[in-house]
Each structure stands twice: as structure tokens, then as C-alpha cells.
MDAnalysis code that builds the backbone (N, CA, C; Angstrom):
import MDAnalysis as mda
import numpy as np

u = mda.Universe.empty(423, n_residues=141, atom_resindex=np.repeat(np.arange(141), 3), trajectory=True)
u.add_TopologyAttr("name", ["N", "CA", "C"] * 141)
u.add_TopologyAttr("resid", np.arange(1, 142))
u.add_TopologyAttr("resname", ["UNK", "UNK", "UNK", "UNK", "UNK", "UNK", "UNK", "UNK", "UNK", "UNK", "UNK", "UNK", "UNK", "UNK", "UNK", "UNK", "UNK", "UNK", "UNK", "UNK", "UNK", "UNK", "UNK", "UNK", "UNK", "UNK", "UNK", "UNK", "UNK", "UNK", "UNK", "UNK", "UNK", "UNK", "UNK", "UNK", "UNK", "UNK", "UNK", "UNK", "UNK", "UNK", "UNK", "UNK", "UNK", "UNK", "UNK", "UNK", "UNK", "UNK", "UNK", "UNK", "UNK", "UNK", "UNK", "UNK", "UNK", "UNK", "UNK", "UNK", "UNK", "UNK", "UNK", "UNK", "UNK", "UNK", "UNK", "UNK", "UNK", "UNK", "UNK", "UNK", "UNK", "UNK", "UNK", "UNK", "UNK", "UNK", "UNK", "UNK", "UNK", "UNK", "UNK", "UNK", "UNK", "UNK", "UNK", "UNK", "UNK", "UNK", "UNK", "UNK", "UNK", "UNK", "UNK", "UNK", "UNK", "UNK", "UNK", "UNK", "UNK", "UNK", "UNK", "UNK", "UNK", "UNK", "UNK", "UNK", "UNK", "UNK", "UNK", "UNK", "UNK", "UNK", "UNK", "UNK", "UNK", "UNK", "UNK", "UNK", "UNK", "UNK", "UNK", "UNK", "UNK", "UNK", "UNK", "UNK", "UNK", "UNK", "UNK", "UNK", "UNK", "UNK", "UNK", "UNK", "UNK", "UNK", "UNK", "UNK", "UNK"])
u.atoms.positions = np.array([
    [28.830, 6.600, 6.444],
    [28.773, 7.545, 7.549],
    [27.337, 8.032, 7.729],
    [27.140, 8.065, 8.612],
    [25.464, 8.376, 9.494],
    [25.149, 9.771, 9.238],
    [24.618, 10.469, 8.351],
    [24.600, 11.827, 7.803],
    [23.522, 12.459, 8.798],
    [23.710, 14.039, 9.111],
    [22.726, 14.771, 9.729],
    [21.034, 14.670, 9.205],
    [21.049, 14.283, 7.994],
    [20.249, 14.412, 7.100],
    [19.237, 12.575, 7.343],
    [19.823, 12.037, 7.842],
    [19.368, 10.662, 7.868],
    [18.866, 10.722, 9.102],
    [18.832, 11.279, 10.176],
    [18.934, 11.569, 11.470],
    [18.000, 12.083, 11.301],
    [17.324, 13.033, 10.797],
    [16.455, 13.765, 11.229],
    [14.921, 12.869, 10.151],
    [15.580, 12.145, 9.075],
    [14.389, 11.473, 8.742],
    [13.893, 10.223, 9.770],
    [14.979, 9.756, 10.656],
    [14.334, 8.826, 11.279],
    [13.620, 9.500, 12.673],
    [14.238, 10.413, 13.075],
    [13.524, 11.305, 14.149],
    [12.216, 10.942, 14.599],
    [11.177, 11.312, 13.637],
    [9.488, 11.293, 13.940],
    [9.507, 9.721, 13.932],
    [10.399, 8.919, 13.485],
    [9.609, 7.088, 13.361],
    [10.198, 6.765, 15.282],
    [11.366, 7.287, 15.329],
    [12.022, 7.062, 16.647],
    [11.373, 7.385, 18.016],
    [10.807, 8.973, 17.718],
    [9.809, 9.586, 18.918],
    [8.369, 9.000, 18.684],
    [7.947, 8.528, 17.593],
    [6.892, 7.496, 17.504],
    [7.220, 5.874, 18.158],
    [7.876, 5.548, 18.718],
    [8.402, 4.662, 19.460],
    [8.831, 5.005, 20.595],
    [9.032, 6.226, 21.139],
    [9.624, 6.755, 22.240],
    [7.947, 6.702, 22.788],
    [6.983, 7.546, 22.601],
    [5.856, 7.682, 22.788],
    [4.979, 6.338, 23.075],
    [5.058, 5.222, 22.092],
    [4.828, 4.002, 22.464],
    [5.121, 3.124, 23.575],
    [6.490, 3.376, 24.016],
    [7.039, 2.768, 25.311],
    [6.404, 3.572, 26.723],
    [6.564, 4.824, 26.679],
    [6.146, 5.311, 27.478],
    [4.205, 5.051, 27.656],
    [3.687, 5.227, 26.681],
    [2.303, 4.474, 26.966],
    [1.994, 2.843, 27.653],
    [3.287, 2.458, 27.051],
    [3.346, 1.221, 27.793],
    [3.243, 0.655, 29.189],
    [3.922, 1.976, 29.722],
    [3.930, 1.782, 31.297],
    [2.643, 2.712, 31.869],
    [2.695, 2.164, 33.253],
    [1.934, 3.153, 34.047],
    [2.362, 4.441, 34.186],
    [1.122, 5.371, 34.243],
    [1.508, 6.829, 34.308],
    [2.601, 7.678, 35.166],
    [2.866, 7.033, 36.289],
    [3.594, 7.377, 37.340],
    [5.294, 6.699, 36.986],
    [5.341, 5.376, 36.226],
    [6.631, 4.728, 36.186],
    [7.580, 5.236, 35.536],
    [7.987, 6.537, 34.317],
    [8.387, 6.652, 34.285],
    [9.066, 8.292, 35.229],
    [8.274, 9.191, 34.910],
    [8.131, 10.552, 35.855],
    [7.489, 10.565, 36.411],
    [7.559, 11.253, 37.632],
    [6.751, 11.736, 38.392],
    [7.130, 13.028, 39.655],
    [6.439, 13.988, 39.027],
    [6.240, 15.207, 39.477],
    [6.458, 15.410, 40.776],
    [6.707, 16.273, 41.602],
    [6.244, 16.288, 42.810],
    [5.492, 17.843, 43.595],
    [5.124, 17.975, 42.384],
    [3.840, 19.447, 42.372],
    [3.827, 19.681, 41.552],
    [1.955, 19.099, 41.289],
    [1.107, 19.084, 39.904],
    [1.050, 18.238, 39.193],
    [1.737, 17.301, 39.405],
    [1.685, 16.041, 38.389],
    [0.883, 15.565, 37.610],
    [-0.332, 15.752, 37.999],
    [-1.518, 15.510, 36.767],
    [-1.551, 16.312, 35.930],
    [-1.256, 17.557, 36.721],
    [-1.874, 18.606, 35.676],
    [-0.320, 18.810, 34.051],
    [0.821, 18.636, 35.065],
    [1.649, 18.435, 34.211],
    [1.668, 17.322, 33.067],
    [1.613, 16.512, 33.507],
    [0.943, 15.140, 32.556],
    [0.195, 15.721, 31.900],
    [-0.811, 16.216, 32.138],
    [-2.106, 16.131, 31.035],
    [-1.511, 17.312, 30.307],
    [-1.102, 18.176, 30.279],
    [-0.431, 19.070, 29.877],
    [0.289, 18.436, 28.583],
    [0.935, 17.357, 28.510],
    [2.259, 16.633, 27.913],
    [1.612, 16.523, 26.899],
    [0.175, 16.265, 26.782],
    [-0.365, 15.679, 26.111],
    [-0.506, 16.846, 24.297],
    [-0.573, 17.643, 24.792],
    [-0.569, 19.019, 23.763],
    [1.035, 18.990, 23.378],
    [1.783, 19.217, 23.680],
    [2.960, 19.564, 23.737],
    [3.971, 18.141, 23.153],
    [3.497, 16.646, 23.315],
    [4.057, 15.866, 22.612],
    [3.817, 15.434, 21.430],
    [2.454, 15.630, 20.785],
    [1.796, 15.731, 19.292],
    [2.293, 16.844, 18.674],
    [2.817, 18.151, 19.216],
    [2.977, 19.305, 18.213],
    [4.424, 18.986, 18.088],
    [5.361, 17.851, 19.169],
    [6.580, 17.762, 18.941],
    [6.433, 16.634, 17.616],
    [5.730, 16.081, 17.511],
    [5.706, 14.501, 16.829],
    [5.454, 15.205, 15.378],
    [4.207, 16.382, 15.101],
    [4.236, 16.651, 14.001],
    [5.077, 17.697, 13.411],
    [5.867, 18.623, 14.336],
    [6.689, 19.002, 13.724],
    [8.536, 18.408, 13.194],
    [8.452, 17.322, 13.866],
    [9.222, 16.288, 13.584],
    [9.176, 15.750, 11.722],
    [7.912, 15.612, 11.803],
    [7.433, 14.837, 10.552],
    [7.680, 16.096, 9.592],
    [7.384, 17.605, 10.192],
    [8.008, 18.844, 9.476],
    [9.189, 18.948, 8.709],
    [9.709, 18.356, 9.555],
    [11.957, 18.545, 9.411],
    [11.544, 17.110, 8.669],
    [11.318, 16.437, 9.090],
    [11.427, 15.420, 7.554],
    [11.279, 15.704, 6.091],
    [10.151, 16.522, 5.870],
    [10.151, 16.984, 5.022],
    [10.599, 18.026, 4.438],
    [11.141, 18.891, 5.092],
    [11.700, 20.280, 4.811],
    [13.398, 19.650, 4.605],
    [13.877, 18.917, 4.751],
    [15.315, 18.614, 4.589],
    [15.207, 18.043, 3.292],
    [13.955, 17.572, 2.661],
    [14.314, 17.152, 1.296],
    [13.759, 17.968, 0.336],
    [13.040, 19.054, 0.965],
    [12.539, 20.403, 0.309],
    [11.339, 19.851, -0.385],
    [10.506, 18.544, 0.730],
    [9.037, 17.858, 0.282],
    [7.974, 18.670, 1.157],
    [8.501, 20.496, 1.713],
    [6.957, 20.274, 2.490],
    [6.008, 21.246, 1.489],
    [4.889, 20.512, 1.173],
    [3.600, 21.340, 0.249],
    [2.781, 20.938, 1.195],
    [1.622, 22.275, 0.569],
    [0.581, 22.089, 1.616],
    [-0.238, 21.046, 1.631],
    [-0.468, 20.101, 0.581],
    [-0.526, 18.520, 0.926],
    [0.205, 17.860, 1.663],
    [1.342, 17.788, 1.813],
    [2.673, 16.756, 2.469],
    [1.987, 17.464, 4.105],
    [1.903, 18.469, 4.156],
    [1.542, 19.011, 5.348],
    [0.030, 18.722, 5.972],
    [-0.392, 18.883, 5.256],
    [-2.154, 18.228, 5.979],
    [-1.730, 16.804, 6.332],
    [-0.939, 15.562, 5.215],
    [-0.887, 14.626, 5.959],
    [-0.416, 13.904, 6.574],
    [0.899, 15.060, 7.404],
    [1.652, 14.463, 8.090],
    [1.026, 15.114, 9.904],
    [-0.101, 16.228, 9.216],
    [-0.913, 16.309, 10.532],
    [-1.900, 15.816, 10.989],
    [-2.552, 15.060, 10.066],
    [-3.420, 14.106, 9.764],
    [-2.926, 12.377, 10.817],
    [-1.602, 12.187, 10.192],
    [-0.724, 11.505, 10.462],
    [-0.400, 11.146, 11.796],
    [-0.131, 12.494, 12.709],
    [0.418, 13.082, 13.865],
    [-0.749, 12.803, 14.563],
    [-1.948, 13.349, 14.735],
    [-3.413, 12.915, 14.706],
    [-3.779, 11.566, 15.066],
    [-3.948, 10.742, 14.125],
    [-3.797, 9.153, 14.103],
    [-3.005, 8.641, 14.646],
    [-1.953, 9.106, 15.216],
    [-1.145, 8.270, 15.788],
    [-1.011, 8.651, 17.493],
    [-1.950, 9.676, 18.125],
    [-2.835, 9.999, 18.909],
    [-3.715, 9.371, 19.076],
    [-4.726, 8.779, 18.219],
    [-5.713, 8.119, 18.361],
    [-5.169, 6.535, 19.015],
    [-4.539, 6.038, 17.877],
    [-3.599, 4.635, 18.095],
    [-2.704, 4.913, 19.760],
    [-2.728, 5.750, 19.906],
    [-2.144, 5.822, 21.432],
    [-2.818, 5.859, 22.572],
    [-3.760, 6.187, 22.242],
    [-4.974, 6.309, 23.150],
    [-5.884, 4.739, 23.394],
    [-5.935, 3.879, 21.956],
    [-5.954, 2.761, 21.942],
    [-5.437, 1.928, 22.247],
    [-3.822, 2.188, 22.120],
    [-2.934, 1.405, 22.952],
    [-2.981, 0.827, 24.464],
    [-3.379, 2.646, 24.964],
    [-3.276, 2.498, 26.490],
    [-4.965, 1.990, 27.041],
    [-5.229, 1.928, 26.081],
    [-7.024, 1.121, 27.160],
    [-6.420, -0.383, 27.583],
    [-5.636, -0.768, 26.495],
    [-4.595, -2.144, 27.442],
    [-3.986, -2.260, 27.981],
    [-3.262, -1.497, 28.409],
    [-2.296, -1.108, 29.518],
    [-3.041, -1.014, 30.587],
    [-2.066, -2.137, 31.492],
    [-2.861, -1.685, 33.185],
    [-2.312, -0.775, 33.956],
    [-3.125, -0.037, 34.744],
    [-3.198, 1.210, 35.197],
    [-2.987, 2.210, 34.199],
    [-3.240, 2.275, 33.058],
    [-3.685, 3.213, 31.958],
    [-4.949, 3.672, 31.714],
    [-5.476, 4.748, 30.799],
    [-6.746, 4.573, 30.223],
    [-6.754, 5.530, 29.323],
    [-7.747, 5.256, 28.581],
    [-7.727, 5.907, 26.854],
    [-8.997, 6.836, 27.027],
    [-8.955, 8.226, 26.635],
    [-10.075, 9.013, 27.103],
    [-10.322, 10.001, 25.990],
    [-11.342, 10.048, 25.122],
    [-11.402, 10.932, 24.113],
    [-10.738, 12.389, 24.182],
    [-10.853, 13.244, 25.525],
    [-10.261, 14.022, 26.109],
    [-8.702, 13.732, 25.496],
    [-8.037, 12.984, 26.539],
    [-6.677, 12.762, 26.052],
    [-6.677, 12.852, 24.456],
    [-7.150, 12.402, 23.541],
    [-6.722, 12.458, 22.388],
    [-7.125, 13.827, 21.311],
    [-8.306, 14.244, 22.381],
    [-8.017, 15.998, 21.499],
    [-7.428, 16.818, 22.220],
    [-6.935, 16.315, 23.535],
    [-5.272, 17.512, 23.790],
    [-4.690, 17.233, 22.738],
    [-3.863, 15.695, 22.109],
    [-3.102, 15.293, 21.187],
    [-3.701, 16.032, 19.964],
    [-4.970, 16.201, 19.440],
    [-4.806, 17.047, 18.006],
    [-4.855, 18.247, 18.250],
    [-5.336, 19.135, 19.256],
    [-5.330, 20.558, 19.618],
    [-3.716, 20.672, 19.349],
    [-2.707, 20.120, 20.341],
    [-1.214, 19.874, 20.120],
    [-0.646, 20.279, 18.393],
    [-1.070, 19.065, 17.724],
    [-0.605, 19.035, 16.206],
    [-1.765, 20.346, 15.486],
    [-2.808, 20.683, 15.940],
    [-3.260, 21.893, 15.393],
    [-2.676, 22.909, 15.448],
    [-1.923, 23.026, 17.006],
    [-1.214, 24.362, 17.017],
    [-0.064, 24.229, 16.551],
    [0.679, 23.391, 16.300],
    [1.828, 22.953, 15.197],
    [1.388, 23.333, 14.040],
    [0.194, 22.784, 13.237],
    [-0.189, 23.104, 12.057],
    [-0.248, 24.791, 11.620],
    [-0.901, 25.299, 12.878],
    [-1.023, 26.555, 12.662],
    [0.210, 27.403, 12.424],
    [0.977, 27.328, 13.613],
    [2.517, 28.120, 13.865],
    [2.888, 27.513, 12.001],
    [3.212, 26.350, 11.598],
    [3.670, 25.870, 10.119],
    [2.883, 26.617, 9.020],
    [1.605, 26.807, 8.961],
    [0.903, 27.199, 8.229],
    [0.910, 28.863, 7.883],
    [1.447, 29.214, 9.055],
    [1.095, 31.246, 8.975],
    [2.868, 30.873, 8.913],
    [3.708, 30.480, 8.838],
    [5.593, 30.817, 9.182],
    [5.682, 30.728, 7.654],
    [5.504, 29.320, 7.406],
    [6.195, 28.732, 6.010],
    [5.169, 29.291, 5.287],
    [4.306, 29.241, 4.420],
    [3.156, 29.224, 3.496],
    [2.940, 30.509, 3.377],
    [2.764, 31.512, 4.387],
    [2.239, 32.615, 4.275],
    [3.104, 33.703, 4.819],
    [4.564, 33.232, 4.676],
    [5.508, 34.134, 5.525],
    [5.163, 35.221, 6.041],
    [4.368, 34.557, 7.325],
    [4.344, 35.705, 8.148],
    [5.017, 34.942, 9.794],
    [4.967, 36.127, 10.644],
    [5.953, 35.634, 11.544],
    [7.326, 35.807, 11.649],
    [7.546, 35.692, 13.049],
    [9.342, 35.444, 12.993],
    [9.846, 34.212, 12.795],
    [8.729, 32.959, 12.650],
    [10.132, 31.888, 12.304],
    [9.833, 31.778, 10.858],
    [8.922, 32.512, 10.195],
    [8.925, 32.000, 8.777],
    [10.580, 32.354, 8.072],
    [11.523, 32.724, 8.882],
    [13.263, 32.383, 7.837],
    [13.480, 31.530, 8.412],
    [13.297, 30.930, 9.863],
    [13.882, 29.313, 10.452],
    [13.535, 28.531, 9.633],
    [12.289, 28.331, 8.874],
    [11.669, 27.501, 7.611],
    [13.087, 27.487, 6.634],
    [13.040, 28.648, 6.477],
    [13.618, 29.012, 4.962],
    [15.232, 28.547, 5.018],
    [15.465, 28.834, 6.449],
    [17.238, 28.565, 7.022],
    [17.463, 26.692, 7.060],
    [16.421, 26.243, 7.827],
    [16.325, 24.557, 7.405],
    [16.562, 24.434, 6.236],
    [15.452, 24.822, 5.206],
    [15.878, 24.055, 3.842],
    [16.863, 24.341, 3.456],
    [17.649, 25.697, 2.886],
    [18.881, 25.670, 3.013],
    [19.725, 25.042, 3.374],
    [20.098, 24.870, 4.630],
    [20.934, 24.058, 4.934],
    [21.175, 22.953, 4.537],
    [20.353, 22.340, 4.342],
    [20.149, 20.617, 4.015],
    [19.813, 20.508, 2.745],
    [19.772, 21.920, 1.879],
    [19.664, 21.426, 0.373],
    [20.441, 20.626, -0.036],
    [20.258, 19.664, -0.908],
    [21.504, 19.021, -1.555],
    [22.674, 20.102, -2.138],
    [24.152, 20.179, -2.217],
    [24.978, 21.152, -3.211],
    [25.108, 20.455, -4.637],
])
């Protein structure tokens, strides 16, 4: 049986493939806006790295692996795989790979890092018990 717990480890490999396809195509083929569209797009760009590394978060917090090592390099991780996306799309036609684009993508996983870094580590904040309520849950009994 397909456990909640298996699900959420494949999560970040899955939206790391979700992210890939969509680079694949032209910018317009899969959405497209109809007020603001660039700006929304470029926007995505912050907002889908902090999803990707907090993904790689819940991976680790369900097996009660996140230390502040496991955490630098799964933002590290999140990061690089920004870069590799950005590389991707210089081959893609009607794409293009723009240093820009890829420090929205770590600004993104920075502000992930940050919100993770002051919640869990330094319980401060209101989601530092959402931290604490994940592992729980998914501790082994």
C-alpha cells in the first residue's frame, strides 16, 4: 500500500520533473495570463524554487532528517537545480536562460531558507509548531 509517507518523499523528485516539462515548452504553451503575464511569469520564478525547496523540507522532516546541514544542502540543491533549468531552457526554442531568471530562483529558495531557518532552528515564529506538528505526525510509532 502507497503510504502518505512515500508520497511526500517522492514529491520534490516529481515537481523536479514537473518544472522540467514545463521548461520544455514555450513560455506562453502552457499558461497564459490575460493581464500581466510577464510580470506574473517572472514572478513564478521566486515562488517555484521556495516550493521545490521546501518540498525537499517535508522530505526530510517526515524522517526526522532535517539538521542544519541536511538543510543548507537541500538549498544548495534547490539552487542548482535553478541553475540546470536555466540551462535547460537556452535549448529550448522560444526560451531563454538569463542569469536574472536564476537569482529570482535562489532569492525564492533563500526566502524558504529563511522562513525554515528562524521557524524550525530558532523557534521563533508562528509556524515554528507546523515544523514540530509534521514531525510528529509522521514519526514512526
Amino acid at each position: 500500500m502507497i503510504t502518505l509517507r512515500w508520497i511526500v518523499r517522492v514529491l520534490p523528485f516529481t515537481y523536479m520533473g514537473f518544472i522540467w516539462f514545463l521548461s520544455s515548452r514555450p513560455a506562453d504553451a502552457i499558461v497564459n495570463f490575460h493581464v500581466h503575464d510577464s510580470f506574473i511569469k517572472e514572478s513564478l520564478h521566486l515562488v517555484e524554487f521556495g516550493i521545490l525547496y521546501l518540498l525537499f523540507v517535508l522530505f526530510l522532516l517526515v524522517d526526522g532528517k532535517l539538521t542544519r546541514r541536511a538543510n543548507l544542502i537541500v538549498a544548495i540543491l534547490s539552487c542548482l537545480w535553478g541553475l540546470i533549468d536555466e540551462i535547460h531552457q537556452a535549448f529550448v526554442p522560444y526560451r531563454s536562460a538569463t542569469v536574472i531568471d536564476f537569482v529570482k530562483d535562489a532569492i525564492g529558495v533563500a526566502v524558504g531558507y529563511w522562513i525554515v531557518w528562524r521557524s524550525y532552528f530558532l523557534k521563533k515564529g508562528k509556524l515554528s509548531g507546523l515544523f514540530t506538528k509534521v514531525e510528529r505526525w509522521f514519526r514512526p510509532e
